[in-house]
C-alpha positions, 0 to 999 in steps of 0.5 A: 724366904727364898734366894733368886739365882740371878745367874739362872734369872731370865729377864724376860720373866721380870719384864712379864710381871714389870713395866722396866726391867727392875722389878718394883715390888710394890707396882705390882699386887699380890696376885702378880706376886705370887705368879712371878714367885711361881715362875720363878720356882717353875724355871730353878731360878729359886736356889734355897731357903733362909 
């Protein structure tokens, strides 16, 4: 599993893949999922690995 830097997390990548700004997981499928984890990689905001 990865860790989010929320210093480097732009809201508006949340607000792509959610309704309100706090993200749901379970609101959203999978697909949407795997798209948010890949933007999030995409923009650095995925800092290391546990």
């Amino acid at each position: 599993m990865g860790q989010v830097n929320l210093s480097k997390l732009n809201q508006s990548i949340i607000l792509k893949y959610s309704e309100t700004p706090a993200l749901d997981p379970y609101a959203v499928s999978g697909r949407m999922s795997l798209a948010l984890l890949e933007d999030l990689a995409a923009t650095a905001a995925i800092c290391g690995r546990g």
